[in-house]
Backbone and ligand atoms as CSV (ligand in chain L), in Angstrom:
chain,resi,resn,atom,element,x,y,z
A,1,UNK,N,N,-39.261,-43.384,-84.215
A,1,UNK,CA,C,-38.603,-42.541,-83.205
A,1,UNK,C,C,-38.145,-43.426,-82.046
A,2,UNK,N,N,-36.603,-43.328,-81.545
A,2,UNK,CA,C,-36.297,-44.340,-80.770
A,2,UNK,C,C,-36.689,-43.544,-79.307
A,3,UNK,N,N,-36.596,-44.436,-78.403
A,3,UNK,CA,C,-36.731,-44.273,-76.875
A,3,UNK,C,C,-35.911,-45.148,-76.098
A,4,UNK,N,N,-35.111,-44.198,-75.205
A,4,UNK,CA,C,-34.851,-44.514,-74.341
A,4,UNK,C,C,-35.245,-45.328,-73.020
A,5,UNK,N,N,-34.582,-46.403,-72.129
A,5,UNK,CA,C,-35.129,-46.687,-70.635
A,5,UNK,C,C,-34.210,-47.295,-70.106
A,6,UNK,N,N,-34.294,-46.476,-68.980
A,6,UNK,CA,C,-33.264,-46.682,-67.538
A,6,UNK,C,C,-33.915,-47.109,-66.389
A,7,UNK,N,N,-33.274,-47.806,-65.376
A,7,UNK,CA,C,-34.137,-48.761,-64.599
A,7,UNK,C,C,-33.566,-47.379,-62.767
A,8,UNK,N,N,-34.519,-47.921,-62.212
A,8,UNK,CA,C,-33.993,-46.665,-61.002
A,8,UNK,C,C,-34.625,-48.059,-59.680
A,9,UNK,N,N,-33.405,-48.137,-58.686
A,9,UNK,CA,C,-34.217,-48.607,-57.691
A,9,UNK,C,C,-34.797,-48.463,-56.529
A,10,UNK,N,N,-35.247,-47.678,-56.121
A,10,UNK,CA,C,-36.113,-47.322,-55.035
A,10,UNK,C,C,-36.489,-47.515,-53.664
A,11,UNK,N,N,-36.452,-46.555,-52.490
A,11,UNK,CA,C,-36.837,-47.350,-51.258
A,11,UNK,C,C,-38.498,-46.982,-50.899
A,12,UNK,N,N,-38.862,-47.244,-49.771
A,12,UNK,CA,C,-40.525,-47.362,-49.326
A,12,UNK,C,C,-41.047,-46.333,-50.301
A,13,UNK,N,N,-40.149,-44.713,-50.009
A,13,UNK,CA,C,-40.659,-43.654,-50.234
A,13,UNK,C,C,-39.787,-42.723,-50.794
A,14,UNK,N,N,-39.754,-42.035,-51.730
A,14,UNK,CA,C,-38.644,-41.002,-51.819
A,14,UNK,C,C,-38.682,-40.170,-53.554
A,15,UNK,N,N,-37.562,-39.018,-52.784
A,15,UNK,CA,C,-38.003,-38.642,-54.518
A,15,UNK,C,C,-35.781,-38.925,-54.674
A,16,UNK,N,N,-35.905,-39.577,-56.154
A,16,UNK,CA,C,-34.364,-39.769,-56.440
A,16,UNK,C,C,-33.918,-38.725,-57.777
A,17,UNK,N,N,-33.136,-38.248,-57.581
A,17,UNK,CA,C,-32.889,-36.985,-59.060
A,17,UNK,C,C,-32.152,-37.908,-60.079
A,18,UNK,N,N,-32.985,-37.977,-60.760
A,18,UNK,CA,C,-32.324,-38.844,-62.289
A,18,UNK,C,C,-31.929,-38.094,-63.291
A,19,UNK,N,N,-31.513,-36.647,-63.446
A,19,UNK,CA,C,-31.163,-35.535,-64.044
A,19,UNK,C,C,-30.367,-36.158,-64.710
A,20,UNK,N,N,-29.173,-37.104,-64.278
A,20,UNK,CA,C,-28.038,-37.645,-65.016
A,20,UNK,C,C,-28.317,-38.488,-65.833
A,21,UNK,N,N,-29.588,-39.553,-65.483
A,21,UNK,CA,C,-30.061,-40.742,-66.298
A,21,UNK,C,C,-30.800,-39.717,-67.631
A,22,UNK,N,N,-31.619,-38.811,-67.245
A,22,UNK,CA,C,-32.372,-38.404,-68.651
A,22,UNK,C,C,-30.996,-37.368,-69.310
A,23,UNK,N,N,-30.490,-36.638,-68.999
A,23,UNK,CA,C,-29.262,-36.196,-69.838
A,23,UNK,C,C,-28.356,-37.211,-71.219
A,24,UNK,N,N,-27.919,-38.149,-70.119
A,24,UNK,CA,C,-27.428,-39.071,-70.915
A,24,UNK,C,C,-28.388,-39.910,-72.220
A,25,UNK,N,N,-29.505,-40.149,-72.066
A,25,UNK,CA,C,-30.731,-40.181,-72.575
A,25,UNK,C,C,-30.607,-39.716,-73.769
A,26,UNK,N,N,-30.829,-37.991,-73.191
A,26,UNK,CA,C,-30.949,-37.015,-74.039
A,26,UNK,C,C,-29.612,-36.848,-74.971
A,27,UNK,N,N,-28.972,-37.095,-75.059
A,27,UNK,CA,C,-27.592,-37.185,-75.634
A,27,UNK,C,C,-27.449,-38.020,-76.895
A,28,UNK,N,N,-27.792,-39.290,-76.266
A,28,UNK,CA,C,-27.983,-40.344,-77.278
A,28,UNK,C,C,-29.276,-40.442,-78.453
A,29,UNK,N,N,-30.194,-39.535,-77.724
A,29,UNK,CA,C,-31.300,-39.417,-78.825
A,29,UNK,C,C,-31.230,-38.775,-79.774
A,30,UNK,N,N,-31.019,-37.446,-78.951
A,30,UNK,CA,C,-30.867,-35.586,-79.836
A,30,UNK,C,C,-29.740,-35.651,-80.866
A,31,UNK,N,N,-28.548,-36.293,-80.920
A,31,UNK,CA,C,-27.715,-36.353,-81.271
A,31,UNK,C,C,-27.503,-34.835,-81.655
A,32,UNK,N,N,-26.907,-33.565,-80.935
A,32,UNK,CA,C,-26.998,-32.442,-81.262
A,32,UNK,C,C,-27.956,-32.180,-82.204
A,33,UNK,N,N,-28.927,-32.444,-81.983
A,33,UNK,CA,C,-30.568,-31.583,-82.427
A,33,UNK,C,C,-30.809,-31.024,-80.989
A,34,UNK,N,N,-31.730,-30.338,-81.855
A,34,UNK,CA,C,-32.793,-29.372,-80.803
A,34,UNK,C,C,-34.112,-29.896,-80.754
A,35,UNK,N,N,-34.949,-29.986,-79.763
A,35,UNK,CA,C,-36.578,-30.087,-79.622
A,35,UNK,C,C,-36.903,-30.525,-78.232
A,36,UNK,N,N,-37.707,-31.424,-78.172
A,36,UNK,CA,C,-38.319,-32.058,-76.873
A,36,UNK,C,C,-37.993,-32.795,-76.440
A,37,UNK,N,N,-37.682,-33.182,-75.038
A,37,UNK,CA,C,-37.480,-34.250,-74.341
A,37,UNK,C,C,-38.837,-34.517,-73.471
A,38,UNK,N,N,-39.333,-35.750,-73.662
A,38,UNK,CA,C,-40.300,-36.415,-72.712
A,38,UNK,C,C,-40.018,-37.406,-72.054
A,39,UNK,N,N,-40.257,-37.263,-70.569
A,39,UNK,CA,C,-39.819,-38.293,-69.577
A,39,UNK,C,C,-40.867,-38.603,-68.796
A,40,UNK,N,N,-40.910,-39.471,-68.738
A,40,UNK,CA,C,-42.394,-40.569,-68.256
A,40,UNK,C,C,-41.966,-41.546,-67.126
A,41,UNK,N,N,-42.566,-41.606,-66.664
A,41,UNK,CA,C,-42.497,-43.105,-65.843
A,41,UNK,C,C,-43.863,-44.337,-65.868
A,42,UNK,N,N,-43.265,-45.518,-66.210
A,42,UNK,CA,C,-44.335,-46.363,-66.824
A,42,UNK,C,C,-45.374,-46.970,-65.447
A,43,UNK,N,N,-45.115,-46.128,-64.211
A,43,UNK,CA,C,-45.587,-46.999,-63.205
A,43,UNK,C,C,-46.641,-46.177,-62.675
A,44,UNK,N,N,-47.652,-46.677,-61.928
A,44,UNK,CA,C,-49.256,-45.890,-61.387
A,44,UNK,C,C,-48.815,-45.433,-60.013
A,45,UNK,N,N,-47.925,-45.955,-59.518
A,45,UNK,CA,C,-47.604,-44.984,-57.763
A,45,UNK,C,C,-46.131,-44.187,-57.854
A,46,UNK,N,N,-45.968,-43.807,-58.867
A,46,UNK,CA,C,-44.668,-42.943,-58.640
A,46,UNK,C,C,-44.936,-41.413,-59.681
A,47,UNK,N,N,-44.256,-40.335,-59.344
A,47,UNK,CA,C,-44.783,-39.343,-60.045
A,47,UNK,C,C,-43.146,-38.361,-60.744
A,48,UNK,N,N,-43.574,-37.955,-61.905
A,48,UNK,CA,C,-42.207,-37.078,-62.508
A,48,UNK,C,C,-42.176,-35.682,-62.166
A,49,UNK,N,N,-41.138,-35.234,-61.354
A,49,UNK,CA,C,-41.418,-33.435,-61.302
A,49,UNK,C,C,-40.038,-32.837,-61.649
A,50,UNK,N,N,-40.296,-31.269,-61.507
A,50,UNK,CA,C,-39.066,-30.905,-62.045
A,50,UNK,C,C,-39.073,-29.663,-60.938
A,51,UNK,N,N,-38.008,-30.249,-60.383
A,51,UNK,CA,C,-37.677,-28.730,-59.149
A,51,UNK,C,C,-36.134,-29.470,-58.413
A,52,UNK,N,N,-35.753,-28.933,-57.426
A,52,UNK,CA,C,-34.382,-28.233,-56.620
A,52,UNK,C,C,-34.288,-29.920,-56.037
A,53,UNK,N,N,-32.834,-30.225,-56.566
A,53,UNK,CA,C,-32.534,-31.206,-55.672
A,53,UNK,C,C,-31.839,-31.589,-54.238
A,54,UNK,N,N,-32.261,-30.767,-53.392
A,54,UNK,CA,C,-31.950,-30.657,-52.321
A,54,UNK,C,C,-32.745,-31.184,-51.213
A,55,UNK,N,N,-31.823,-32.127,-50.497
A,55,UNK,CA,C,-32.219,-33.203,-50.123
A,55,UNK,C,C,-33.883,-32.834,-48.912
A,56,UNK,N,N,-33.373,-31.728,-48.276
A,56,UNK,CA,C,-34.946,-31.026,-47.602
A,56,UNK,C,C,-35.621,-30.927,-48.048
A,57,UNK,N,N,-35.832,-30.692,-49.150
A,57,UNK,CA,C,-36.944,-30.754,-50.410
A,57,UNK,C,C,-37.467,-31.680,-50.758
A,58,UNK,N,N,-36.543,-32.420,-51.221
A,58,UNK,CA,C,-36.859,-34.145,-51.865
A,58,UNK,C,C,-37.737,-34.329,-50.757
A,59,UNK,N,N,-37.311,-34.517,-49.233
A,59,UNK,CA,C,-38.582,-34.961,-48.788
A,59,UNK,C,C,-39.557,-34.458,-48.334
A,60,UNK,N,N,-39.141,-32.922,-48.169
A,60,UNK,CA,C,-40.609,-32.323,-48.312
A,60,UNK,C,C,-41.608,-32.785,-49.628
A,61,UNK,N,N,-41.105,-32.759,-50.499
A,61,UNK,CA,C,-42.246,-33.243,-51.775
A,61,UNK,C,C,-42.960,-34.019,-51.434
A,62,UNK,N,N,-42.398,-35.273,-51.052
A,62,UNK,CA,C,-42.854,-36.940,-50.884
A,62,UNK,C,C,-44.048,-36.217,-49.012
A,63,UNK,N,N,-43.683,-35.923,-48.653
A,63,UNK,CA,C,-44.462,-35.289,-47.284
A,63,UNK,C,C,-45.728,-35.497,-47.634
A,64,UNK,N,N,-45.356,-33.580,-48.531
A,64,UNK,CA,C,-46.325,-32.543,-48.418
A,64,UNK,C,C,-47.345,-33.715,-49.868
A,65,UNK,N,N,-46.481,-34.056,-50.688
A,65,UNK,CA,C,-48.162,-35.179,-51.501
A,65,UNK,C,C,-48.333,-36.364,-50.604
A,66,UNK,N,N,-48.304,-36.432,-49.492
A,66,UNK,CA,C,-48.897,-37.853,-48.791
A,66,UNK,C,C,-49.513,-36.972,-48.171
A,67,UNK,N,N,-49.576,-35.725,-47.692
A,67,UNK,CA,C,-50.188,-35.332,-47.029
A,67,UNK,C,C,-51.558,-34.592,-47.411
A,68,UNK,N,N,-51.519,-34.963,-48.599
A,68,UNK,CA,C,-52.636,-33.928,-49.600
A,68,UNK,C,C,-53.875,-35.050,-49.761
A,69,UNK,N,N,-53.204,-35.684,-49.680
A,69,UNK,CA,C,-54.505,-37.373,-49.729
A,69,UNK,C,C,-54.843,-37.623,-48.781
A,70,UNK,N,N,-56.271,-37.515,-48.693
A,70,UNK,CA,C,-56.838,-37.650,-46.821
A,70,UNK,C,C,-56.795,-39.114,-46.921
A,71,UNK,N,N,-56.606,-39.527,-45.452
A,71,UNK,CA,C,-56.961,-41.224,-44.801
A,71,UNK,C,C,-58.001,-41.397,-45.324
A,72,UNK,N,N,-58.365,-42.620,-46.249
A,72,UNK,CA,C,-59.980,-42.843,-45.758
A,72,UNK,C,C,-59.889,-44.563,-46.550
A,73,UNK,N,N,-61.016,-44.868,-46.521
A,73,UNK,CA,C,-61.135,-46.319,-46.582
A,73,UNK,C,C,-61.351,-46.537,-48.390
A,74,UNK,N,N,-60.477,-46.415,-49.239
A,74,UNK,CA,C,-60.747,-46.489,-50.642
A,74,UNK,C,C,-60.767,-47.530,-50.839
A,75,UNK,N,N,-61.477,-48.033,-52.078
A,75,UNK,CA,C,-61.932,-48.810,-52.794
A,75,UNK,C,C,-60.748,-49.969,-53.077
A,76,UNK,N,N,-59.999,-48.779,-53.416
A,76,UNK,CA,C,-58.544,-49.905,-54.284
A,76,UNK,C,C,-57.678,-50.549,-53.441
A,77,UNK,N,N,-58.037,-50.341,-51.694
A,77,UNK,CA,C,-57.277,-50.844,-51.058
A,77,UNK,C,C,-57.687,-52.197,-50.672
A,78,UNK,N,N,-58.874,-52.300,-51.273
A,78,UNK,CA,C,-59.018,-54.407,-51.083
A,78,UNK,C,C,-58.361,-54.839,-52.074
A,79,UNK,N,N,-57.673,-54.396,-52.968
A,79,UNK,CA,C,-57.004,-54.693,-53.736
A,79,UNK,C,C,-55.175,-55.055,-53.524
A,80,UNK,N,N,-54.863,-53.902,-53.388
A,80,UNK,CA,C,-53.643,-54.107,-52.601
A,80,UNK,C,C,-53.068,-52.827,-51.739
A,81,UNK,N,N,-54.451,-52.221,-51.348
A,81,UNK,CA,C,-53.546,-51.355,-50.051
A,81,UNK,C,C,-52.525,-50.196,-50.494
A,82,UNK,N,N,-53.168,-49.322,-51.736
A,82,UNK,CA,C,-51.748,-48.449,-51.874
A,82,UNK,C,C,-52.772,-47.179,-52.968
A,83,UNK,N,N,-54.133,-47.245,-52.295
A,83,UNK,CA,C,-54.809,-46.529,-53.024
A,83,UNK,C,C,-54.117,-44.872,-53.275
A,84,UNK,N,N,-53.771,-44.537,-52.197
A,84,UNK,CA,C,-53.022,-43.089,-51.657
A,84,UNK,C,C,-52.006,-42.714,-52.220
A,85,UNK,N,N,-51.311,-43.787,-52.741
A,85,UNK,CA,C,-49.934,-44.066,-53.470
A,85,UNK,C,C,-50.523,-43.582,-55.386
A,86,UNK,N,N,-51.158,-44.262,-55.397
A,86,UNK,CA,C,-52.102,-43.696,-57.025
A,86,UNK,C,C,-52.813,-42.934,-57.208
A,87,UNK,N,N,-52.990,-42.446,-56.038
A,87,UNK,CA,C,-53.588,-40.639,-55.896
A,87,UNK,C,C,-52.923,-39.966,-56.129
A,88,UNK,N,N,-51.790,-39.458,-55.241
A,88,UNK,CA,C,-50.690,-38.827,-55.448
A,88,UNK,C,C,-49.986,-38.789,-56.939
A,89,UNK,N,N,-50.020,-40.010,-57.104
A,89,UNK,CA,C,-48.987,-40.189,-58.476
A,89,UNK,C,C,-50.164,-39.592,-59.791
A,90,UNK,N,N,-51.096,-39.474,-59.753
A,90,UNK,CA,C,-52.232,-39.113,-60.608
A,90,UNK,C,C,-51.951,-37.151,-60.519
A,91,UNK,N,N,-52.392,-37.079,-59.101
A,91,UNK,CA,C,-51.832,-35.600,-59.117
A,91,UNK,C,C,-50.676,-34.953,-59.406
A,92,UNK,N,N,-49.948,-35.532,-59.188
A,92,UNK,CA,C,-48.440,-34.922,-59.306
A,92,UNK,C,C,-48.245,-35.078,-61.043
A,93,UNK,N,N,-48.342,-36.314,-61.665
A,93,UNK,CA,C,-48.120,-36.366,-63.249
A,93,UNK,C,C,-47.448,-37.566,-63.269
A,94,UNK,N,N,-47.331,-37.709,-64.356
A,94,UNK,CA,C,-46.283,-39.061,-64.796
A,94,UNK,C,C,-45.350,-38.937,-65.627
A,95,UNK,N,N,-45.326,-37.311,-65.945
A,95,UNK,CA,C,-43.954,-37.170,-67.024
A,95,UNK,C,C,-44.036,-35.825,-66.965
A,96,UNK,N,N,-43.081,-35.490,-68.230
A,96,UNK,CA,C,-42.626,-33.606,-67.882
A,96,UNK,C,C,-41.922,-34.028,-69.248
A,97,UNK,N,N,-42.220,-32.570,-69.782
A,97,UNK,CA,C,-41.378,-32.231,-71.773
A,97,UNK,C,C,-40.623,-31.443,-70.944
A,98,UNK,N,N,-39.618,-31.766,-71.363
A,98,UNK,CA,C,-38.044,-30.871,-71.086
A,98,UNK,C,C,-37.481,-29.989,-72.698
A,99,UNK,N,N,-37.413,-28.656,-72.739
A,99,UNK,CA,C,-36.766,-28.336,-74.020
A,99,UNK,C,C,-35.186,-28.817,-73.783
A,100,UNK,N,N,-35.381,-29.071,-75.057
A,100,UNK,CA,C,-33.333,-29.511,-75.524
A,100,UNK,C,C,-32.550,-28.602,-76.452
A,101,UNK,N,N,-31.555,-28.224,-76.154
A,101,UNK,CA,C,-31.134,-26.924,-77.450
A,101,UNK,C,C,-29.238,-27.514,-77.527
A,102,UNK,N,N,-29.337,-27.568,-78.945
A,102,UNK,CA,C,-28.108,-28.202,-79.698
A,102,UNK,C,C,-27.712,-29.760,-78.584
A,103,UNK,N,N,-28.919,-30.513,-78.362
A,103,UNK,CA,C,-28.465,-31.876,-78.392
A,103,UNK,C,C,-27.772,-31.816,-76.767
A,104,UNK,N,N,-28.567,-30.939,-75.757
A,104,UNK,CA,C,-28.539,-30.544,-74.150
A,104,UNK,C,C,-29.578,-30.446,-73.580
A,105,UNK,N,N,-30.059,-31.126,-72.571
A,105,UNK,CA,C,-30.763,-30.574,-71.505
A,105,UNK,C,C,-31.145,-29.449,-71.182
A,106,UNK,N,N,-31.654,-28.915,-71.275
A,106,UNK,CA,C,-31.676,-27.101,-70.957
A,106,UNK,C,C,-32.804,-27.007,-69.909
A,107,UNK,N,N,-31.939,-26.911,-68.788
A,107,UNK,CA,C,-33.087,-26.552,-67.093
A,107,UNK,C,C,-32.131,-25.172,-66.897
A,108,UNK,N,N,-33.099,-24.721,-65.936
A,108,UNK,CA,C,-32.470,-23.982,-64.924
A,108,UNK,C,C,-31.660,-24.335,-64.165
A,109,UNK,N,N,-30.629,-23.260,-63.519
A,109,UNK,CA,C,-29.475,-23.719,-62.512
A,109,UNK,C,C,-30.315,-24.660,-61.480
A,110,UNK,N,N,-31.637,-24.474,-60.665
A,110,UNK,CA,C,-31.400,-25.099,-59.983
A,110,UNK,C,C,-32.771,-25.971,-59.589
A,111,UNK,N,N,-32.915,-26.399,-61.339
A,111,UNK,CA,C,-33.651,-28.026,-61.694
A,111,UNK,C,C,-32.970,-29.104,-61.840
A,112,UNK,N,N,-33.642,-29.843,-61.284
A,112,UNK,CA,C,-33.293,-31.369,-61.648
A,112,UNK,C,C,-34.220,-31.840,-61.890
A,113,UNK,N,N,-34.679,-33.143,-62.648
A,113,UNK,CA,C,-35.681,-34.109,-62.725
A,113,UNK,C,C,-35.664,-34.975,-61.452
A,114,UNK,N,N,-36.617,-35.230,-60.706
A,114,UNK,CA,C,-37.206,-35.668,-59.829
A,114,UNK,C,C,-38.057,-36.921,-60.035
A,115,UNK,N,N,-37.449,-38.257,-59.634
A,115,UNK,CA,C,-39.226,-39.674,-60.149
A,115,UNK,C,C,-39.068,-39.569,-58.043
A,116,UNK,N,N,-40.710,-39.509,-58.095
A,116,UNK,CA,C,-41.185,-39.287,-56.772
A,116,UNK,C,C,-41.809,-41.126,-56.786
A,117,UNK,N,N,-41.055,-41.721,-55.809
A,117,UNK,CA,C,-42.012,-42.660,-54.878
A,117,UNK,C,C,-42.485,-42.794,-53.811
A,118,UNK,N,N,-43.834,-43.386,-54.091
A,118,UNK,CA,C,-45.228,-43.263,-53.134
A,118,UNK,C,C,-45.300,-45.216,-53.003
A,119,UNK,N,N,-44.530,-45.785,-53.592
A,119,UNK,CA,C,-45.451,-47.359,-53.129
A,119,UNK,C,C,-43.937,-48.105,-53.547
A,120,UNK,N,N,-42.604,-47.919,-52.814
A,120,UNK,CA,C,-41.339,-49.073,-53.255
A,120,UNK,C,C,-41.719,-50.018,-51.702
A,121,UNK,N,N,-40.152,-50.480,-52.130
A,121,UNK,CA,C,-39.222,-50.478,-52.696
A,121,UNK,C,C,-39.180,-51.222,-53.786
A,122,UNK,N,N,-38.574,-50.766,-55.198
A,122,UNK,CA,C,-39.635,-51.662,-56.225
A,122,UNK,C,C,-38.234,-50.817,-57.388
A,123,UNK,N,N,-37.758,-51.935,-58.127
A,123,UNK,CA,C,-36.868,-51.431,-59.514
A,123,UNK,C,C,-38.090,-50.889,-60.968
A,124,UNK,N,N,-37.711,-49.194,-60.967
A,124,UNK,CA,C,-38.860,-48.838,-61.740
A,124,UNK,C,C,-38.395,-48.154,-63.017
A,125,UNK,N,N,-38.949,-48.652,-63.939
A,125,UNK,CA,C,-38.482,-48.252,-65.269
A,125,UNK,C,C,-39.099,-46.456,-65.399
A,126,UNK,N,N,-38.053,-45.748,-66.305
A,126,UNK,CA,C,-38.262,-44.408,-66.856
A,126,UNK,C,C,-37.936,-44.441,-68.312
A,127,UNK,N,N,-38.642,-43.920,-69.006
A,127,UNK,CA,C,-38.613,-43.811,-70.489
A,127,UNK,C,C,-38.445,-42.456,-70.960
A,128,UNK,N,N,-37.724,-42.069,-71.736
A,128,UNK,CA,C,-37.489,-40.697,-72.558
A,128,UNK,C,C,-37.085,-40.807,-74.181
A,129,UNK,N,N,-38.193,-39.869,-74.775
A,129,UNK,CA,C,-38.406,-39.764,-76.005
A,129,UNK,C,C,-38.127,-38.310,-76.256
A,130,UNK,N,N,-37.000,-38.060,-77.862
A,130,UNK,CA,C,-36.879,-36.995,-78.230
A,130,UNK,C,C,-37.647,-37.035,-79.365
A,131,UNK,N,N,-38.537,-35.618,-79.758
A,131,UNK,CA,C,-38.773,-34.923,-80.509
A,131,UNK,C,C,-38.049,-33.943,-81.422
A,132,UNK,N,N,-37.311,-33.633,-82.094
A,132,UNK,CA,C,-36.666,-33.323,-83.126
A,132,UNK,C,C,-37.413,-31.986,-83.686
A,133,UNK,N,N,-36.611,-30.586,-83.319
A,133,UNK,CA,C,-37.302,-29.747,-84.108
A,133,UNK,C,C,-37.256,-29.473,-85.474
A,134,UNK,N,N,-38.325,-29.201,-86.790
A,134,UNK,CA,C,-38.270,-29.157,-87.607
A,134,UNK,C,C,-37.926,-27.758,-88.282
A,135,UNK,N,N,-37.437,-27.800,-89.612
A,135,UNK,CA,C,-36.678,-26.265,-89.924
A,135,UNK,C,C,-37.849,-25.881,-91.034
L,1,ZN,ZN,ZN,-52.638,-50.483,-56.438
């Protein structure tokens, strides 16, 4: 089963709508099939969601999950300082199955795919794999 990956580049913080990168993705995989789309991101401080791409939003997201992780003195930050950043990205997820119908994307009017960063500015790979429904 082949897979897709597209590179996205990133600033400190932010969420970027890659709706267009996994479409196109999805295009080249599904080849007009129907089934699953899975979109992942291969990295520990960034997170995959699926909601409204509107730009008040986008950063409400990135906010309201920095804001869900209390301050405190973690472990992983003698390490490199971004413990909060792999919290978040743990809670939020690291991917999302998208249904595909006749070899399309199929969201709602007003989804987009969302890769949320918590620890750039940093060029971060996304991967998407179709599943193929069987008859
Ligand atoms: Zn780290």
């Amino acid at each position: 089963m082949a897979m897709e990956v597209f590179t996205v580049n990133t600033e400190r913080r932010g969420a970027i709508n890659i709706t267009e990168n996994v479409r196109n993705c999805v295009e080249k995989l599904a080849e007009g099939r129907s089934g699953v789309a899975f979109v992942f991101t291969f990295h520990t401080t960034t997170a995959i969601t699926v909601n409204e791409a509107e730009s008040g939003l986008m950063e409400d997201l990135i906010e309201a999950g920095v804001s869900v992780v209390p301050k405190r003195d973690y472990r992983h930050n003698r390490i490199d300082n971004n413990a909060e950043a792999h919290i978040i990205s743990s809670i939020i997820g690291n991917s999302v199955a998208l249904p595909v119908e006749n070899g399309n994307l199929r969201l709602g009017t007003w989804q987009s795919v969302l890769l949320l960063e918590f620890d750039g500015p940093r060029t971060r790979k996304v991967g998407v794999k179709f599943l193929a429904e069987t008859e």
